[in-house]
C-alpha positions in Angstrom: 0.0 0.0 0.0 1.2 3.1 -0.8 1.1 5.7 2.0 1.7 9.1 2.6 2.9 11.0 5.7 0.9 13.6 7.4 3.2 16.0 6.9 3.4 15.1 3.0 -0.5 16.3 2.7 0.1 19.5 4.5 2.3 20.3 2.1 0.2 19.5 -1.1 -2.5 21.2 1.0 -0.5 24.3 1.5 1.0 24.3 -2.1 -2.7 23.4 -4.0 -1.8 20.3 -5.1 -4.2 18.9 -7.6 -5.1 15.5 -5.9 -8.4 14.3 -4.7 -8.4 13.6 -0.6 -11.2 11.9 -0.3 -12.8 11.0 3.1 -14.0 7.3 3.1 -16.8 7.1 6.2 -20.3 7.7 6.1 -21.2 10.9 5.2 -22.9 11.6 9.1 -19.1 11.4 10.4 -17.8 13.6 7.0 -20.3 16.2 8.0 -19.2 16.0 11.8 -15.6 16.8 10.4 -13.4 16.1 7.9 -10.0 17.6 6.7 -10.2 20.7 4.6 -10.6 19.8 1.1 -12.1 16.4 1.2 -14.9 15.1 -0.1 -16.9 12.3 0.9 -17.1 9.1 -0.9 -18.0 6.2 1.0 -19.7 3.8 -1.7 -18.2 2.5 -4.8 -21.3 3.9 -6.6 -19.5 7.4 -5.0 -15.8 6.4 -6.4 -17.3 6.1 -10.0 -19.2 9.2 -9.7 -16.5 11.2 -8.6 -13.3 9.7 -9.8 -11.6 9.5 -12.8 -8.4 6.6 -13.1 -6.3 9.3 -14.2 -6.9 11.3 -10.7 -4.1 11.9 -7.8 -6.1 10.5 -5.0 -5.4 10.7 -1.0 -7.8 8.3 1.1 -8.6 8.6 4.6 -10.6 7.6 7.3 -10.2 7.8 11.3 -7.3 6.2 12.0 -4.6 4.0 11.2 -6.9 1.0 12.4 -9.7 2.3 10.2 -10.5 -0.6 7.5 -12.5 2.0 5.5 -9.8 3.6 3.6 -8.0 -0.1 3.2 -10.6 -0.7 1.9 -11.6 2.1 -0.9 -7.4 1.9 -1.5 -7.7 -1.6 -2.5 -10.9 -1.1 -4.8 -9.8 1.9 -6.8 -6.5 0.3 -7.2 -7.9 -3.4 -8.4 -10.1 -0.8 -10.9 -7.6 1.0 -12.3 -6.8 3.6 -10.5 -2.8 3.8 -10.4 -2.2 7.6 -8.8 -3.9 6.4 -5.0 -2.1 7.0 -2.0 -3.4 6.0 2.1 -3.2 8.7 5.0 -3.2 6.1 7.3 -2.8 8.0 10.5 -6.8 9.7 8.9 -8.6 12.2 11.4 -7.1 11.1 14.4 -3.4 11.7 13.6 -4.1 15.4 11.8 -6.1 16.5 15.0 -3.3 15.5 17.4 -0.9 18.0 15.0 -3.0 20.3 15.6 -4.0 20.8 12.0 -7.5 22.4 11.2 -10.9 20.5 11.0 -13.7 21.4 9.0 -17.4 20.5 9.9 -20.2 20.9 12.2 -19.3 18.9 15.1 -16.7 21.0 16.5 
């Protein structure tokens, strides 16, 4: 699996990148929070909708023990997507930087 480090996606944050960090949980827990600049996509039906093979992709979820973006990593790359990369440390590990949040439940 490819990953990426937190502080790799700060920096395509910071520089505007052109990836597509997508959140993989339900959209309830995407609309309590989320990191700036995600969308949601937590069906496959989602990953065809808003995805394209030739996209940069970031996935996400809570943490590092989070199966959900395991999971949406190993779909989009068994359907041929080749640019996808894994935040593993997800929600959990950017709040504990002390990175921003976006969403309601804060």
């Amino acid at each position: 699996m490819d990953l990426i480090s937190r502080e790799e996606l700060k920096a395509y944050l910071e520089r505007g990148d052109d990836f597509n960090l997508v959140m993989t949980l339900n959209e309830w827990a995407f609309e309590a929070q989320h990191i700036p600049g995600s969308i949601n996509v937590s069906t496959f039906a989602d990953l065809e909708n808003s995805l394209t093979p030739d996209d940069e992709i970031v996935v996400y979820c809570s943490d590092k023990a989070c199966i959900a973006s395991q999971i949406a990593y190993k779909i989009l790359k068994q359907n041929g997507f080749e640019n996808v990369r894994r935040y593993e440390g997800g929600l959990s590990d950017w709040y504990a930087a002390g990175y921003p949040l976006d969403g309601e439940g804060l």
